[in-house]
C-alpha positions in Angstrom: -62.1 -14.8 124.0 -60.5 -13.5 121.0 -56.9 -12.7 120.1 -57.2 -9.2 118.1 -53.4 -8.2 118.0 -49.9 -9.8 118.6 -46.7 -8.4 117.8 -44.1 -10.8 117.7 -39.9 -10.4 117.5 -37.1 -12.2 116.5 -33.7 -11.6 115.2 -32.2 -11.5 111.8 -28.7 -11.1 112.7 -28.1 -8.1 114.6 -31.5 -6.8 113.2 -34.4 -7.3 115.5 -37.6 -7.6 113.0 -40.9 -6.5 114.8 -44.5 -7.7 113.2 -48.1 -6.9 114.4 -50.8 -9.2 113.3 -54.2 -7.7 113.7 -57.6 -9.1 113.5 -59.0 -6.7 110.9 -62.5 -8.0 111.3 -64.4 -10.7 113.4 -64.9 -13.0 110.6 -61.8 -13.0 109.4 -59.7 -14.9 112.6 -58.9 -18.0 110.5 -56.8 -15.9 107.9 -55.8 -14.2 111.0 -54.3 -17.1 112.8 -53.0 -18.9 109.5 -50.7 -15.5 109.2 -49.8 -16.2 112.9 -48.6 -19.7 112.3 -46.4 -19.0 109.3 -44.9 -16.3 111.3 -43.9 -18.4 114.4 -43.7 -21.8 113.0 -40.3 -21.5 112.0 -39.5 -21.0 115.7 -39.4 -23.7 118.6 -38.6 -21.4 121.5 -40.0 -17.9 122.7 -39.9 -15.5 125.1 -43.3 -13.8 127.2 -44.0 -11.7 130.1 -46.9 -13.4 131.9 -47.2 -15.4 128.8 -47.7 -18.8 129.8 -50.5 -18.0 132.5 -52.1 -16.0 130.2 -51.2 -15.4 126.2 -50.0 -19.0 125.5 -53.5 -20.6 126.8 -55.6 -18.3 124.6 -53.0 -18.6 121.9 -53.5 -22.3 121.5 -57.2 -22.1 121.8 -57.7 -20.2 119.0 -55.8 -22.2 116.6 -57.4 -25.0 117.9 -60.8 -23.5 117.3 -59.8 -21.5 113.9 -57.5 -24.0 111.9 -57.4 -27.0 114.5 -53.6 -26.7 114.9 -51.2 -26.8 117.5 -49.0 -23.9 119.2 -45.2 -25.2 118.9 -43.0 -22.5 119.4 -43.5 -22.8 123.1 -41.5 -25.7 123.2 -38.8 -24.0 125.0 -41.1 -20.9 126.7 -39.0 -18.5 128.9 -41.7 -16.2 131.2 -39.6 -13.1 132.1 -41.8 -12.6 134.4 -40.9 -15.0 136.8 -37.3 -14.2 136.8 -37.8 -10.0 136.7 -39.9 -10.9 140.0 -36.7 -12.3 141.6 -34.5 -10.2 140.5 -36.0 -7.2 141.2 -39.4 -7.0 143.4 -37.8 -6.5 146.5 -36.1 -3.2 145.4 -39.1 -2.0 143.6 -41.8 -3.6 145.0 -44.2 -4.0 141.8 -42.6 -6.3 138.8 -45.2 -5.0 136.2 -43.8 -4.2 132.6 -44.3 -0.8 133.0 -42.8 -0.3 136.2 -39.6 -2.1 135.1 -39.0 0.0 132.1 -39.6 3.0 134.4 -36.9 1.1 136.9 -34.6 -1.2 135.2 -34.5 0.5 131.8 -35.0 4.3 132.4 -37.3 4.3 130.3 -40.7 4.7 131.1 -43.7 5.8 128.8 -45.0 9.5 129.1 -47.9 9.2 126.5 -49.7 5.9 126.6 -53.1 4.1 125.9 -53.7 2.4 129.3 -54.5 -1.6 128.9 -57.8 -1.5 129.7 -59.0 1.0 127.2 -57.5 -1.4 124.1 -60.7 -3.5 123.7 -62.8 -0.4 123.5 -60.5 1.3 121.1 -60.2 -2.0 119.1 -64.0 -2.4 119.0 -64.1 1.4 118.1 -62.0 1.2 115.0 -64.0 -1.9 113.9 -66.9 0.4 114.2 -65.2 3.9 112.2 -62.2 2.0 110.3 -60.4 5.6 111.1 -56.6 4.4 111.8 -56.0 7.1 114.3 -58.3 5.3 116.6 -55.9 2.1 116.9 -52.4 3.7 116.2 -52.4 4.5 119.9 -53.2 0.5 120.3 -50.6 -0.3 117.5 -47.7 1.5 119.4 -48.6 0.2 123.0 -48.4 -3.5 121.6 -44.8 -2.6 119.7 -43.4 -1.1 123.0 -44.9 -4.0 124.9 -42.8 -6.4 122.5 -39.3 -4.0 122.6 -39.3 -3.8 126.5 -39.4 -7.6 126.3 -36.7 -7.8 123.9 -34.9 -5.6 126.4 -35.5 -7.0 129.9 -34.4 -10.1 128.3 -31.4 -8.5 127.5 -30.9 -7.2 131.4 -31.9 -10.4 132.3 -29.3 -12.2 130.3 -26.5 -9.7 131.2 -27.1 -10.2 134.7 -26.6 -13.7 134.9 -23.3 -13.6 132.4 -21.7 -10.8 134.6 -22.8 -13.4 137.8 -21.0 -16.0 136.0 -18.0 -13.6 135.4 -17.4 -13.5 139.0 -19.4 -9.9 139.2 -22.3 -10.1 141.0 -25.2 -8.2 141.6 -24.8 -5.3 144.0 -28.4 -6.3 145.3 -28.4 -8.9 148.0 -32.1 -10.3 147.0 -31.1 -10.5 143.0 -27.7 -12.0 144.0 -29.6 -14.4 146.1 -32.4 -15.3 143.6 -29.1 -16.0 140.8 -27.5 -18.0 143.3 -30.2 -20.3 143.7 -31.1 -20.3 139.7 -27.4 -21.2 139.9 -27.6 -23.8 142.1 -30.5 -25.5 140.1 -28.6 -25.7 137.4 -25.3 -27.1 138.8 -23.2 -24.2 138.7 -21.6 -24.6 141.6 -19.2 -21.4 141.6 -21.3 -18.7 140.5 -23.7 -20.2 143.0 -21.2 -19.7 145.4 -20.1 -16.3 144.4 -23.9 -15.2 144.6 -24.6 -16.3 147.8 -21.6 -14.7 149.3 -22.1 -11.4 147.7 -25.9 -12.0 149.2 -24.7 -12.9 152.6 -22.4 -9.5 153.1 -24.4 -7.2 151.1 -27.7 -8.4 153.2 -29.9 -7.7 156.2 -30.1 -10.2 158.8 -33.3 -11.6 157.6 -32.0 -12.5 154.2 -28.4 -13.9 155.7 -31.2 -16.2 157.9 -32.7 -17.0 155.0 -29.5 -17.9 152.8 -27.1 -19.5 155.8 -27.9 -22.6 155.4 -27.2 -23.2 151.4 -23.8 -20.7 152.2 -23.0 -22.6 154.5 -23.1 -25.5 152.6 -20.9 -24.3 149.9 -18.4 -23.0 152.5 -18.2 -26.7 154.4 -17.7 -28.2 150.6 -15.1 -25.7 150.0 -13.4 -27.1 153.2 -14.3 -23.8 155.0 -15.5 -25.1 158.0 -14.3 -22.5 160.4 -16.1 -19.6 158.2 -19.6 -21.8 158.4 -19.3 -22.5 161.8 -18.6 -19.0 163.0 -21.5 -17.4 160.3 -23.9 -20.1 161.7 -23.1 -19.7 165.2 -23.9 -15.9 165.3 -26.9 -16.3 163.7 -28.3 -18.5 166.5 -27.0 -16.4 168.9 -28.5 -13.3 167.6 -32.1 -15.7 168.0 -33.2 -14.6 164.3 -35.1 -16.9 162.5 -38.1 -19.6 163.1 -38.1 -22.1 165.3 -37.6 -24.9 162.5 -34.8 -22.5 161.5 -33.3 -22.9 164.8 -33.3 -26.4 164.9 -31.9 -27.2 161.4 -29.2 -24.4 162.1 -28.2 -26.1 165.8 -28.1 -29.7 163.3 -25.3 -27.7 161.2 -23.1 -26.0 163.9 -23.5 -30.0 165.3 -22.1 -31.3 162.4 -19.7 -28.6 161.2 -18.1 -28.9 164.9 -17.9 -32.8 164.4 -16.1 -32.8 161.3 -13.9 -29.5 162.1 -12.8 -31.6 165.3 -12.1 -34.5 163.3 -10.2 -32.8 160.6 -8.0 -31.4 163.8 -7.5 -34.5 165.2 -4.6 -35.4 163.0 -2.6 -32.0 163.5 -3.3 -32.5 167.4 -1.9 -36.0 167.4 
């Protein structure tokens, strides 16, 4: 499988600089891959969409086949994909590029070489050398690399304004920060998340959040707020069975502990 065209982005200041390198001819890929490397050898982290599934794989075999080097600038790889998917697939069902620059970005692409017409093109122009055959191919790859640049953006505001104590005002995305949040030890925009998640949800995603809000809540010494939220859960029967069971452990152990933090203001 060859690589025929890559447009790659990065920052010079406030000045985002946008390059395309295209195969110009079959037997030319080594040239074509040297002038890859010096552009992204410099760098030691990037950004994809689907990239390391897909691009990144066929990225390194290349190099390894056409100059027998190595990809580095995936050292530190962030694939937007997998956080546009939490952020935003349950409000607009598909995550695909395209649909989030419709959804997220207002701004969605009215005339447009569909993907799996650029091999023929590409193939095409290699055949007539007329560069109105692969301009439409040329433009699709650049707004490919900007909508990156700018769901990355979204992406990044998001989780700043979380941080800032400002949520989002959708219960899945605040969920899917709050556990992001979680992973990575930040405790109060964790908990921020999950409560926005918890009121601004449907009984199905409170089941599915209670227990980690909960958590937070007992370690914020709320145990009243815990016990009652997990309590009318149960009550209401929503969840599985396993659900059920760990939730009954919790009310168990909330009720212990609230009892036993009573115990001195009762004596």
């Amino acid at each position: 499988t060859y690589i025929f065209l890559i447009g790659v982005a990065h920052f010079e200041g406030s000045e985002l600089v946008l390059r395309q390198h295209m195969l110009l001819d079959l037997g030319a890929e080594r040239e074509f891959i040297e002038g890859l490397k010096g552009e992204i050898e410099p760098f030691r982290a990037c950004a994809s969409y689907n990239g390391k599934a897909f691009d990144l794989p066929i990225i390194r075999t290349r190099f390894v086949m056409a100059i027998r080097s190595e990809v580095t600038v995936d050292d530190s790889h962030l694939d937007l994909l997998h956080p546009a998917r939490r952020l935003w697939r349950d409000r607009f069902g598909s995550t695909t590029l395209k649909q989030l620059e419709e959804s997220v970005l207002d701004d969605g692409r009215t005339a447009d070489i569909p993907g799996w017409l650029i091999p023929d093109a590409y193939f095409h122009y290699l055949r007539k050398r007329d560069p109105a055959i692969i301009a439409p191919v040329l433009e699709h790859n650049a707004r490919d690399v900007i909508s990156l640049v700018r769901i990355t953006d979204r992406v990044a505001r998001a989780v700043a304004a979380a941080r800032a104590g400002r949520a989002p005002d959708h219960a899945p995305a605040a969920l899917a920060l709050a556990r992001g949040f979680e992973r990575t030890g930040e405790i109060d925009a964790a908990f921020a998340c999950y409560e926005s998640a918890y009121y601004d949800g449907d009984n199905a995603l409170r089941t599915k959040l209670a227990l980690s809000y909960a958590r937070h809540l007992e370690r914020r010494g709320d145990l009243e707020r815990a016990l009652q939220m997990m309590e009318t859960l149960v009550e209401l029967g929503l969840g599985s069975e396993r659900w059920r069971e760990q939730a009954e452990s919790r009310i168990r152990r909330l009720s212990k502990k609230k009892w036993r933090k009573a115990l001195p203001t009762a004596s």
